[in-house]
DRENLUMGU-901973 format. One record per residue: residue number from 1; x, y, z of N, C-alpha, C in turn; chain. Coordinates in steps of 0.02 Angstrom, whole numbers, plus 50000, padded with zeros to 5 digits. Each point is the difference from the previous one (the first is absolute). Layout:
<recs>
   num     n.x     n.y     n.z    ca.x    ca.y    ca.z     c.x     c.y     c.z   cadena
   NUM       X       Y       Z       X       Y       Z       X       Y       Z        A
...
</recs>
This chain:
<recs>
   num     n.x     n.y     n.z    ca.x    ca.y    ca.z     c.x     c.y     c.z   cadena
     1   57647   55276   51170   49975   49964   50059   49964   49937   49978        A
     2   50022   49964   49967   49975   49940   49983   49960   49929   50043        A
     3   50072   50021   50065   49951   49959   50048   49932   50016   50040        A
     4   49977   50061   49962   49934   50023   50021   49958   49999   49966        A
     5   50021   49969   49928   49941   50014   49941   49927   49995   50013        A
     6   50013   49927   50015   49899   49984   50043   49987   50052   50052        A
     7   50014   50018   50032   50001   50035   50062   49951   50081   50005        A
     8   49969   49994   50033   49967   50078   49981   49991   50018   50090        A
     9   50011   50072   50011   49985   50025   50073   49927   49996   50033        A
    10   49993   49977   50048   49933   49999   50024   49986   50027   50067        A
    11   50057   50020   50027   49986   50032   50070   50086   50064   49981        A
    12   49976   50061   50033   50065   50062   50004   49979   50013   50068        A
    13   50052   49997   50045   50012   50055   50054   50064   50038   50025        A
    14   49988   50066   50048   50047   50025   50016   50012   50004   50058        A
    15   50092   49962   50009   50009   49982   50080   50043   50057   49997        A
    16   50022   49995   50067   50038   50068   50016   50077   50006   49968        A
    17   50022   49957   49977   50071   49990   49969   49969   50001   49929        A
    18   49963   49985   49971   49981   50014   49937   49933   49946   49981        A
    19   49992   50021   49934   49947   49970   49960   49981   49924   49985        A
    20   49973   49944   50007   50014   49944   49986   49927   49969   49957        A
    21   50030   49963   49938   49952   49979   49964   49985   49913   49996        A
    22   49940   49975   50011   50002   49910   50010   49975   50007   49926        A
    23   50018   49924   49974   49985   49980   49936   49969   49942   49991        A
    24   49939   49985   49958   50000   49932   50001   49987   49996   49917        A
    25   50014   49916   50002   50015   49975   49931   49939   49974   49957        A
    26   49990   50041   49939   49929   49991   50009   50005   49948   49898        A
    27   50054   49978   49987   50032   49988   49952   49986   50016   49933        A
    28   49947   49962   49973   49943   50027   49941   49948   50042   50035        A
    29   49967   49981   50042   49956   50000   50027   49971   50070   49979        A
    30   49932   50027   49983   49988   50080   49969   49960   50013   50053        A
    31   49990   50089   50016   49945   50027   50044   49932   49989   49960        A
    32   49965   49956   50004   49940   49998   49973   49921   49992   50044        A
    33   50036   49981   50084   49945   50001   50046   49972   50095   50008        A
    34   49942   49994   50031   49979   50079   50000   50065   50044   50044        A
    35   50045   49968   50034   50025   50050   50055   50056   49959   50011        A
    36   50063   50064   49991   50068   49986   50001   50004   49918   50065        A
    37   49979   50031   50048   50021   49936   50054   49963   49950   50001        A
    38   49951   50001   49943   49960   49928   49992   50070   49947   49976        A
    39   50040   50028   49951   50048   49977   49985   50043   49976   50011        A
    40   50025   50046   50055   50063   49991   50046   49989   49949   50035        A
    41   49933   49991   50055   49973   49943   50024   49999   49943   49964        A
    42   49987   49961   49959   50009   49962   49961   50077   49968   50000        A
    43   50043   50049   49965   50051   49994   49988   50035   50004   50074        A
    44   50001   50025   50048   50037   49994   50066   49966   49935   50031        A
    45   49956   49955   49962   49983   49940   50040   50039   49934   49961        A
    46   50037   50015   49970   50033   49951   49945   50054   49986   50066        A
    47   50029   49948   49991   50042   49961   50037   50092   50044   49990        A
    48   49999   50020   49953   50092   50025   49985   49969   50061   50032        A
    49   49946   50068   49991   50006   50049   50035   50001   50028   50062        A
    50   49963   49922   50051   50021   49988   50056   50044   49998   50033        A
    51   50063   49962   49952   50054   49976   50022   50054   50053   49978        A
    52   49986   50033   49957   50070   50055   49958   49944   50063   49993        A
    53   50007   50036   50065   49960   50051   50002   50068   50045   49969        A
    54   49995   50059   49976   50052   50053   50004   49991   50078   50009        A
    55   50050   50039   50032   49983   50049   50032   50086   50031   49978        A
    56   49987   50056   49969   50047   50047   49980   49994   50067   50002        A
    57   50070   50022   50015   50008   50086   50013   49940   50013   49945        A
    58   49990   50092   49980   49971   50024   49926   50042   50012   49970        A
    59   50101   49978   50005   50022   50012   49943   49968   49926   49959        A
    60   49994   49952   50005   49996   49942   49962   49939   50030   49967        A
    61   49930   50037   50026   49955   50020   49969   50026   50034   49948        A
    62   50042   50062   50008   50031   50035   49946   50033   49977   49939        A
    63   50035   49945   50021   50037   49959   49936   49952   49961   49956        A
    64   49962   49967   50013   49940   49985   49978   49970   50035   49964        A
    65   49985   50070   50029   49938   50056   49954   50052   50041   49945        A
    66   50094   49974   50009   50019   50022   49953   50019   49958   49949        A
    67   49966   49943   50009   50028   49945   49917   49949   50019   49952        A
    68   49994   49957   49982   49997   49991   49923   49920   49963   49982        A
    69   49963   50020   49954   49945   49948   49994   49947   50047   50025        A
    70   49989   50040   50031   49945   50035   50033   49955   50033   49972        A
    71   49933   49966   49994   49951   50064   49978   49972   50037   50038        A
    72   50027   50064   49999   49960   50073   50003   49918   50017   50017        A
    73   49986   50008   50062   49935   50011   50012   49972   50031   49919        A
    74   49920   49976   50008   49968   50010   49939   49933   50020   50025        A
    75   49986   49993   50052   49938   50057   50041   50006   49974   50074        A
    76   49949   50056   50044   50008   50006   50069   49921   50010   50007        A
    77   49972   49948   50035   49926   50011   50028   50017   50000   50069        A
    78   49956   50072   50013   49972   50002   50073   49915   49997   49980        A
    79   49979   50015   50085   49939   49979   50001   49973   50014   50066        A
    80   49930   50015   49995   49961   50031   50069   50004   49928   50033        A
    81   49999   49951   49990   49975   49914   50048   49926   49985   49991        A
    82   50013   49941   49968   49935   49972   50003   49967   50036   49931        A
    83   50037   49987   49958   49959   50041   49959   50013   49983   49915        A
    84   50018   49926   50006   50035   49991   49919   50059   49993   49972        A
    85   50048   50016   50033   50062   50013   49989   50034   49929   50007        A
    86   49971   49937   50031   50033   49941   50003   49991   49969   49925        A
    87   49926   50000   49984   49975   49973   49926   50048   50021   49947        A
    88   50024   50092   49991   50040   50019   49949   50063   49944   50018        A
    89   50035   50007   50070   50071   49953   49992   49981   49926   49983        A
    90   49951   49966   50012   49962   49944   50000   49998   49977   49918        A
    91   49977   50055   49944   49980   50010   49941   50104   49972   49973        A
    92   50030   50061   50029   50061   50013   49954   50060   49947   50003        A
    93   49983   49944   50060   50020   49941   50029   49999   49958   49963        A
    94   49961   50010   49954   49978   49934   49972   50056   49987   49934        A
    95   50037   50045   49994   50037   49992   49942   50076   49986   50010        A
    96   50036   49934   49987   50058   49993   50017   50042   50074   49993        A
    97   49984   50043   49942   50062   50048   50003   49987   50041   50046        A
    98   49960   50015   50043   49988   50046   50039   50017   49976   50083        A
    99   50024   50034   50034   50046   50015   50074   49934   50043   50026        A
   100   49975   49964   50050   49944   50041   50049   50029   49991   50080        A
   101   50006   50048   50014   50010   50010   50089   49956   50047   50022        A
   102   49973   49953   50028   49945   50019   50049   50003   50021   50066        A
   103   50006   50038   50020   50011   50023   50073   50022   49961   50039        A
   104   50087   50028   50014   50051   49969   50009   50025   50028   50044        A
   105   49991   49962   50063   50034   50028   50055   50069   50013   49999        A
   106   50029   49985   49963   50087   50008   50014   50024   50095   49968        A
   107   49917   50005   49929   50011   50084   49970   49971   50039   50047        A
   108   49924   49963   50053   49998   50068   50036   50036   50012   50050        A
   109   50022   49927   50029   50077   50029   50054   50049   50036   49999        A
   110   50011   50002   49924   50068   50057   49992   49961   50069   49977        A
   111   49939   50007   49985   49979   50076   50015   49989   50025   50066        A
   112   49987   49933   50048   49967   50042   50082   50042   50004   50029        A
   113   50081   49972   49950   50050   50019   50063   50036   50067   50000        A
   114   49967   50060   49956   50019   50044   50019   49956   50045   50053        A
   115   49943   49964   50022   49961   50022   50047   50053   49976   50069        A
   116   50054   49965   49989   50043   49988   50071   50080   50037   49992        A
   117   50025   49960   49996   50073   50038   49974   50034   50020   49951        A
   118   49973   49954   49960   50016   50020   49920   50006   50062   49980        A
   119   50064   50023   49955   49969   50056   49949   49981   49994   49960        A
   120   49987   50045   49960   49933   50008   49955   50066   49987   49926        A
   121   50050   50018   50005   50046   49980   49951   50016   49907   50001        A
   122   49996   49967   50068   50034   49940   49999   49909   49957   49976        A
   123   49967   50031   50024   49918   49955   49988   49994   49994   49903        A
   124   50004   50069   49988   50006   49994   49920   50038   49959   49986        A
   125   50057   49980   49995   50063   49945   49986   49958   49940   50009        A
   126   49994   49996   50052   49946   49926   50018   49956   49993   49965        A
   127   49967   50036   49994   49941   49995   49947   50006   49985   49937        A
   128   50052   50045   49980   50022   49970   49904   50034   49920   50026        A
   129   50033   49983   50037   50038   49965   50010   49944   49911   50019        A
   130   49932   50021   50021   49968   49950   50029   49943   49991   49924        A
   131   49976   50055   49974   49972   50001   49957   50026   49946   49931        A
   132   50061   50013   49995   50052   49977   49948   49986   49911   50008        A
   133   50032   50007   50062   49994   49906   50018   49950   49981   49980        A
   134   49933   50014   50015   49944   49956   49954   49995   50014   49951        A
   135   50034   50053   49961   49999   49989   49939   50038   49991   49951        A
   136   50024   49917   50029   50050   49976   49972   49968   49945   49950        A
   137   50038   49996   49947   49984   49935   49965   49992   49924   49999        A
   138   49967   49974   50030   50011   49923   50027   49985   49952   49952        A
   139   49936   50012   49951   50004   49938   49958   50033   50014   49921        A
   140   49992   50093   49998   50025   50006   49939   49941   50043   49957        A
   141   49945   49975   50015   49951   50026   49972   49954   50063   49992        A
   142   50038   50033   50072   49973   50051   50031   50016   50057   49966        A
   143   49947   50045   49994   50002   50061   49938   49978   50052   50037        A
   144   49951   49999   50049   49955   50047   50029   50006   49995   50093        A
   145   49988   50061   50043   50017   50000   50066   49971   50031   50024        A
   146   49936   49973   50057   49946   50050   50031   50003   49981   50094        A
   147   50019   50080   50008   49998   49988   50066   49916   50004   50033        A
   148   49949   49967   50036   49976   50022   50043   50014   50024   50066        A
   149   50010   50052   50040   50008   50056   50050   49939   49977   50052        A
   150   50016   50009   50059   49947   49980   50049   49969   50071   50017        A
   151   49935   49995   50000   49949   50047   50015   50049   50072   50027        A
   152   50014   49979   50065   50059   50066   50017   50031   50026   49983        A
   153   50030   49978   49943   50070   50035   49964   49979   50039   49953        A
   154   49928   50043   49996   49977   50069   49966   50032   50041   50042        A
   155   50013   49983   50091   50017   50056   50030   50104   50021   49975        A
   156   50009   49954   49963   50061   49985   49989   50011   50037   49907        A
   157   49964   50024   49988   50031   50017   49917   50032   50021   49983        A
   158   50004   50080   50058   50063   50020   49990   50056   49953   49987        A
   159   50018   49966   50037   50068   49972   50019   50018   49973   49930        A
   160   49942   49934   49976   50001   49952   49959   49997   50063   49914        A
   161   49956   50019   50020   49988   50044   49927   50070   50010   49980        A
   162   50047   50039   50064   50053   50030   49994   50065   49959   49966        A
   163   50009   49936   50019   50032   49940   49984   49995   49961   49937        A
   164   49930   50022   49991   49968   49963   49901   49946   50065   49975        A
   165   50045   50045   49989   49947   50060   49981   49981   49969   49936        A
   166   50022   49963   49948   49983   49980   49952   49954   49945   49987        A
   167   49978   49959   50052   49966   49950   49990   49932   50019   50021        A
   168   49944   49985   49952   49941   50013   49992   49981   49959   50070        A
   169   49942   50022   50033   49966   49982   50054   49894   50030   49997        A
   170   49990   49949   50040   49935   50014   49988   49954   49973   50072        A
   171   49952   50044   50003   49968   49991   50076   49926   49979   49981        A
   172   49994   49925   50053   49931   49987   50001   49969   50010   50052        A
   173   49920   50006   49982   49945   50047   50081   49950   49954   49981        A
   174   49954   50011   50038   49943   49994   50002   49956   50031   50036        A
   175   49915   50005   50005   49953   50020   50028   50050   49998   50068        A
   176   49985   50046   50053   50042   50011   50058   49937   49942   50049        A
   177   49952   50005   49984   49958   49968   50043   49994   49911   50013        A
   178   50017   49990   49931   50018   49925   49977   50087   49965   50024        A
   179   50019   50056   50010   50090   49992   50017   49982   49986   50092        A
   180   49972   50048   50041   49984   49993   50047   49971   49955   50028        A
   181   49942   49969   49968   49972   49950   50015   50033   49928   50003        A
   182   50050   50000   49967   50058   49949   49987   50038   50013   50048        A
   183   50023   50045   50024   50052   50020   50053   49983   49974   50038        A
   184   49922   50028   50039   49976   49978   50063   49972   49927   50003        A
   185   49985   49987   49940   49997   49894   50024   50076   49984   49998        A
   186   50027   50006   49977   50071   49953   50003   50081   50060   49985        A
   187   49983   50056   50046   50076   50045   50015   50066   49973   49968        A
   188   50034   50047   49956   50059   49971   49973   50043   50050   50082        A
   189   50073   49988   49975   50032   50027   50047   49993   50067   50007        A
   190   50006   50038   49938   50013   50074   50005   49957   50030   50033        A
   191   49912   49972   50024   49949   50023   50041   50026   49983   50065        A
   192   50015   49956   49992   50028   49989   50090   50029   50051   50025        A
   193   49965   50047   50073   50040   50041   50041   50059   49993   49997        A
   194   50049   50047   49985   50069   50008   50031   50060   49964   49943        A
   195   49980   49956   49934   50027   49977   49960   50018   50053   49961        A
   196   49982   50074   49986   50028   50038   49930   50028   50053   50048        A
   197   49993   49997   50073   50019   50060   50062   50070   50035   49989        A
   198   50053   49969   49961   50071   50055   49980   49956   50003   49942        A
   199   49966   50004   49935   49987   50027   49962   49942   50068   50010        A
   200   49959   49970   50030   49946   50046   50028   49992   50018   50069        A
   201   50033   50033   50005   50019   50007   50108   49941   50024   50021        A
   202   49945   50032   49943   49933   50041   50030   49930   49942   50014        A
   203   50047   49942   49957   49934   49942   50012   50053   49936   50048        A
   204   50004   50042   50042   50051   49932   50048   49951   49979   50058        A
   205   50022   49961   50043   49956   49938   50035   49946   50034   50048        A
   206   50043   50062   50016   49954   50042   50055   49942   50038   49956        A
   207   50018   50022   49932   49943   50030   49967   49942   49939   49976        A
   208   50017   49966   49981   49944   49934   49996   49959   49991   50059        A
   209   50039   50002   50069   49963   49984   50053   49927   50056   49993        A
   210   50014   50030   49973   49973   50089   50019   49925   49965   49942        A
   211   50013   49971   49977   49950   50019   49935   49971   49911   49974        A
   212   49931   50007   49964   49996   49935   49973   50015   49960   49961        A
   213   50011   49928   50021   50036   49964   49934   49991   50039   49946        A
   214   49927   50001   49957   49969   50022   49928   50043   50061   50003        A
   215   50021   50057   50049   50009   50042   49988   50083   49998   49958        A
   216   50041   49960   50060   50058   50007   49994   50025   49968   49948        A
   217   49960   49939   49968   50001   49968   49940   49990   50043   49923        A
   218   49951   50037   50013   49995   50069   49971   50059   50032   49979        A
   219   50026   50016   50051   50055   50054   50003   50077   49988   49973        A
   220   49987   49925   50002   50075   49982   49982   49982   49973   49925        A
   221   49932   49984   49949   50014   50009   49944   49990   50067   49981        A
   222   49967   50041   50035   49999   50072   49963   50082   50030   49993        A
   223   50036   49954   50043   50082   50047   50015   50054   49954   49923        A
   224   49950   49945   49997   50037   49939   49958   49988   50029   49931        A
   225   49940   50046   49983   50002   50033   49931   50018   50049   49986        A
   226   49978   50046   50036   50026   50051   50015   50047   50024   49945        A
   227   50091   49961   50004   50044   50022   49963   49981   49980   49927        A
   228   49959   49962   49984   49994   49963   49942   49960   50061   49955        A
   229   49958   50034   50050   49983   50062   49945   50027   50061   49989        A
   230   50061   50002   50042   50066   50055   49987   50029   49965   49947        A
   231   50010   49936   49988   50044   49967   49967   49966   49987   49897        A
   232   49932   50004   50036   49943   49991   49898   50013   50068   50000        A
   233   49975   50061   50041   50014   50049   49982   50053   50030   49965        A
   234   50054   49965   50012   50062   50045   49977   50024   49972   49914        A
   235   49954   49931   50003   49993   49969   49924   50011   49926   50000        A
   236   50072   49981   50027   50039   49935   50017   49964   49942   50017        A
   237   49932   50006   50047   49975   49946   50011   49940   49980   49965        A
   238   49987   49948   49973   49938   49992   49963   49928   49972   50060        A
   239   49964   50026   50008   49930   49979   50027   49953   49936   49987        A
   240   49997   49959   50043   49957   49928   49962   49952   49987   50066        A
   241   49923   50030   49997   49946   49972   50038   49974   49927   50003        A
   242   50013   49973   50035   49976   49897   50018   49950   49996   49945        A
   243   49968   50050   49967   49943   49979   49972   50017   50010   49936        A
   244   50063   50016   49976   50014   49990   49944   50028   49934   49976        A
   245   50028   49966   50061   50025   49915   50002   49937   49949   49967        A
   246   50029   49965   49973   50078   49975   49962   50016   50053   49927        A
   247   49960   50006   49977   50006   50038   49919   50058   50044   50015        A
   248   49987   50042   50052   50060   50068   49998   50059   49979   49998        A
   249   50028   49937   50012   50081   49946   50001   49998   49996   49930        A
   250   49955   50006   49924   50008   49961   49944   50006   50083   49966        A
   251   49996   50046   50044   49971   50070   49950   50050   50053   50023        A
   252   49966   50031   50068   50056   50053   50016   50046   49980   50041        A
   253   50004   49950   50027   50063   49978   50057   50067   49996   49943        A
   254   49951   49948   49947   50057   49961   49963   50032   50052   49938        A
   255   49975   50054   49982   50028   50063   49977   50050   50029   50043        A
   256   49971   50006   50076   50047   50072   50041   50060   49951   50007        A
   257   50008   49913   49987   50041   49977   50022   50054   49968   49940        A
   258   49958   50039   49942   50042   49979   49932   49997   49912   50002        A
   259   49950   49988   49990   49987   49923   49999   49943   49993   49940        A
   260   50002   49942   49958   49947   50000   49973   49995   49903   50007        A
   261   49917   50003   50011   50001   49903   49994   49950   49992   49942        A
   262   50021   49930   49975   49970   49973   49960   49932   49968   50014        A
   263   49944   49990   49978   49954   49986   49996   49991   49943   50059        A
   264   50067   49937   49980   50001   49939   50017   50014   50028   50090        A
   265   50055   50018   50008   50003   50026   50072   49960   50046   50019        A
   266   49972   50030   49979   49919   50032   50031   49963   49938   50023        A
   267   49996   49964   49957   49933   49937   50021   50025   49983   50053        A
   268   50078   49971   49989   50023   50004   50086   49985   50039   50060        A
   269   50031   50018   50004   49969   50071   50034   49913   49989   50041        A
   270   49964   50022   49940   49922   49971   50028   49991   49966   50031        A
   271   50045   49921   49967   49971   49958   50040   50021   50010   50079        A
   272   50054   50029   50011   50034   50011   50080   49953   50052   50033        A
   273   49947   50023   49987   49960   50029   50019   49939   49977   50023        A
   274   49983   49928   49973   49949   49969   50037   50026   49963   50091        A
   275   50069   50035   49999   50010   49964   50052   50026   50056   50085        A
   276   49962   50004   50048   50020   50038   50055   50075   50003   49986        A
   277   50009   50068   49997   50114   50029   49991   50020   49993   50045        A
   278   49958   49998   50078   50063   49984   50037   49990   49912   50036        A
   279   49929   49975   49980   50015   49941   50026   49974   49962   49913        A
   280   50052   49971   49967   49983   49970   49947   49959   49949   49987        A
   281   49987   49949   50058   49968   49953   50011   49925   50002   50016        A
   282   49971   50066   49985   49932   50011   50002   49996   50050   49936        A
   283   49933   49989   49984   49969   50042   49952   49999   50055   50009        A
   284   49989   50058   49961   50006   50066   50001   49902   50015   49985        A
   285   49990   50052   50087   49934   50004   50009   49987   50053   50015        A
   286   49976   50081   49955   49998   50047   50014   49954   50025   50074        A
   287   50043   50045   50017   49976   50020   50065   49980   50068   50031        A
   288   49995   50020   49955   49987   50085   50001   49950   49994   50044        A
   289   49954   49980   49966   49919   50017   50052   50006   49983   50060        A
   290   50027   49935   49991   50028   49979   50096   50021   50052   50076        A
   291   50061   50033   49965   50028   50049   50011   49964   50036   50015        A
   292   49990   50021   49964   49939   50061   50012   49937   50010   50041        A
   293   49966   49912   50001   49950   50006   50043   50021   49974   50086        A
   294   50076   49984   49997   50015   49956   50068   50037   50066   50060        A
   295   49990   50086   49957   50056   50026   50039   49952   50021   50035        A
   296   50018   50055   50070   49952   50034   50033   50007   50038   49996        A
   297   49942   50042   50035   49982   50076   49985   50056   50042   50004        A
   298   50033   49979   50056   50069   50044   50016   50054   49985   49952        A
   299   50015   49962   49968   50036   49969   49969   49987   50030   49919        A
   300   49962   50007   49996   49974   50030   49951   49999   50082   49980        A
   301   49984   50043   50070   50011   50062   50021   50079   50034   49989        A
   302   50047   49947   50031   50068   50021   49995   50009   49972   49930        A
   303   49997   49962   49968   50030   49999   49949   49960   50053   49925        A
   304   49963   50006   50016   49957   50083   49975   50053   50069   50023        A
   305   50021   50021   50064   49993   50031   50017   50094   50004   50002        A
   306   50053   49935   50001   50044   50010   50008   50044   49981   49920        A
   307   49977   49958   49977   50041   49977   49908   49953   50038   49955        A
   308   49936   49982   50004   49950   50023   49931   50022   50058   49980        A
   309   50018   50048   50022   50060   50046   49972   50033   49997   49983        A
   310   50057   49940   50036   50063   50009   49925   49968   49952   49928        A
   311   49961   49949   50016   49976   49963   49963   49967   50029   49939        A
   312   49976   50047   50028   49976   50059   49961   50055   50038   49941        A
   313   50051   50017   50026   50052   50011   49982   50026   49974   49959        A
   314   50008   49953   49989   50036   49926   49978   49950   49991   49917        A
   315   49942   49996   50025   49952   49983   49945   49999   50071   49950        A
   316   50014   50077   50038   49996   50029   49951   50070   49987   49956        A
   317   50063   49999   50006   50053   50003   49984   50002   49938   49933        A
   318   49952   49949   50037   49990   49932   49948   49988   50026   49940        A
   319   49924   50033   50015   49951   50006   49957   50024   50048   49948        A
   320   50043   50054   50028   50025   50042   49952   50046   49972   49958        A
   321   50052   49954   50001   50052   49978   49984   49965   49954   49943        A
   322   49984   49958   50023   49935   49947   49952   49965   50035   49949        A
   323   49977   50062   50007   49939   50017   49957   50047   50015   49923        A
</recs>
């Protein structure tokens, strides 16, 4: 597929006659902004992607994920939200050989479409098949391939585990109280009523009505970790607390992920740490205490009373593994 080389998928959906994938041309161009569609935006404002949009069946996806040149996922971060997990892709960005996708709407579209018609046989296909495309070779240089997974897709491991049982993966958390407090000033989607409702039918629009923001915000990261400690438990996933960031990327990340860096790209590294991961253009200004002193009583209560348990969980599984 040559006339697609530049080309990488940025939107998947499923119409009723079948699957259809848009592409845009992103030529050299590397994922190096914090978030897959920082990218895409950019690149869909260029003058040729305006004009030569393209939109193909998923066999063209398929022919694609079966050439030649492709590196092989090389780890899989999920993550509670809000909690570190941009800085690690932020950190591993920085190195031409390395392929970072960052939560990519076009991978979680082809997992939620078996929440519609899909089978669970044709979604897997898609998945090796969408996975593959970004990890294709574009400048040559590329050695290493890290997916970041959007907050939601812990409820998804089965599926994904099932498709790359072999590729190392690793889950980031944090204090449940500090994650919350972030939620409720500035809500990503997955808190929004009625957005995870085919995944979680027990937290759908009418159960939110029932209960308080803090609560229901609660409830949908306690449901977001949840699998992640079926998943350390069983061995496969490695454990990384926000408060082990940045060091834990130079020590145990870069072990579970068979990586080792040199001194010189460490310093790198650091230095990408004086800078906010998801908005680069400001300084990096710890905020724990913030957090902590801005939530309310209730807010505080549920997240005691609904995560601090699995969180609990999580930290023993760390602590044992670590010691």
């Amino acid at each position: 597929m040559n006339h697609l080389r530049d080309w990488v998928p940025f939107k998947f959906s499923v119409t009723r006659s079948e699957p259809l994938v848009d592409w845009c041309n992103l030529g050299l161009a590397r994922f190096i902004e914090p978030f897959f569609e920082d990218t895409i935006a950019q690149s869909m404002r260029l003058p040729f992607n305006l004009v030569f949009q393209q939109q193909t069946s998923i066999d063209v996806l398929k022919e694609v994920a079966n050439g030649t040149d492709i590196v092989p996922p090389t780890g899989f971060i999920f993550h509670m939200s809000r909690c570190g997990s941009t800085l690690i892709t932020q950190m591993l960005a920085e190195f031409e050989e390395n392929i970072v996708i960052s939560e990519a709407p076009p991978i979680d579209s082809v997992i939620s479409s078996r929440n519609d018609s899909a089978s669970d046989d044709s979604v897997k296909l898609w998945l090796q098949w969408m996975v593959a495309a970004f990890g294709r070779r574009r400048s040559g240089a590329e050695k290493h391939y890290f997916i970041k997974f959007d907050a939601w897709n812990t409820l998804d491991l089965d599926l994904i585990a099932g498709v790359f049982p072999t590729v190392p993966s690793l889950f980031v958390y944090r204090n449940p109280v500090e994650v919350l407090a972030s939620q409720l000033r500035e809500p990503g989607m997955h808190v929004v009523p009625g957005f995870l409702e085919k995944r979680l039918p027990q937290l759908n629009v009418t159960a939110a009505l029932e209960m308080s923001r803090e609560e229901y915000c609660a409830r949908i990261l306690a449901e977001i970790c949840e699998p992640a400690v079926a998943r350390a438990q069983a061995g496969p996933m490695l454990l990384v607390n926000y408060e082990e960031l940045p060091n834990a990327v130079f020590d145990r990340i870069a072990s579970h992920f068979n990586l080792a860096f040199e001194p010189a790209e460490i310093s790198a590294m650091l230095d990408k740490t004086r800078f906010n991961a998801k908005r680069p253009q400001l300084f990096f200004e710890a905020d724990t205490e913030t957090k902590k002193r801005e939530v309310s009583d209730d807010a505080r209560r549920v997240a005691e009373t609904l995560v601090d348990p699995i969180y609990n969980r999580l930290e023993e599984i760390r602590l044992r593994t670590t010691a």
